[in-house]
N, C-alpha and C positions, 0 to 999 in steps of 0.2 A: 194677165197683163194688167196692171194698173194703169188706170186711167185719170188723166188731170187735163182740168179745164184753167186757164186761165182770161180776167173778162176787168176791163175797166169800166167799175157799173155805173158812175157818175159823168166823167168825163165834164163835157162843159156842158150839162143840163141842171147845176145845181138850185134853178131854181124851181124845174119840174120837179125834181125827188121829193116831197112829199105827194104828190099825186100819183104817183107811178109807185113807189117803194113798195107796198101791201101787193099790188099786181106783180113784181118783178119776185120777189119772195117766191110765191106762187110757181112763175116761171123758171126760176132756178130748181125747185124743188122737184118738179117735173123733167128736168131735165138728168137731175139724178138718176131720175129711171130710168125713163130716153133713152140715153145714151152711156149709163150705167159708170155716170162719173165719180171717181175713188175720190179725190182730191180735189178740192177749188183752192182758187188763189184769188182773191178780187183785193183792190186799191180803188182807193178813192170812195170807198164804199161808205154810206151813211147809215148802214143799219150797227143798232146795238148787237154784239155778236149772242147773244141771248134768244133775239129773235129770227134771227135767221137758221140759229141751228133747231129751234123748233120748227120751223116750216121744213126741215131737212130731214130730220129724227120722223116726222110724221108721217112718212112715205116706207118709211118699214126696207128701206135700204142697204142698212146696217145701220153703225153707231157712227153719225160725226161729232168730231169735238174741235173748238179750238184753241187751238196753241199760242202759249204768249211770244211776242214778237219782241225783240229787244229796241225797234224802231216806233213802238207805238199799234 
């Protein structure tokens, strides 16, 4: 069964997201395992998608990649 997480990771805290961003990485990465999620979907996200799939790829999960969005 695949599993998908979907999470609005800014919402209206965008002026914490630099404070929080390198901890929240952390916390998604972990939840990969966790909860052994296949797919994420995040909006409003403020990370480079570079970096976050290295906090992702480095939990030995499998492979995430991400995909171009024709919305940005």
């Amino acid at each position: 069964m695949t599993t998908f997480l979907f999470w609005n990771l800014m919402g209206n805290a965008t002026t914490t997201w630099p404070a929080r961003s390198a901890t929240l990485r952390t916390h998604i990465a972990q939840m990969a395992v966790s909860f052994g999620v296949d797919v994420f979907m995040f909006v409003e996200s403020g990370f480079a998608p570079a970096e976050l799939l290295a906090a992702l790829n480095q939990v030995n999960r499998g492979v995430y990649c991400y995909p171009p969005s024709a919305n940005g």
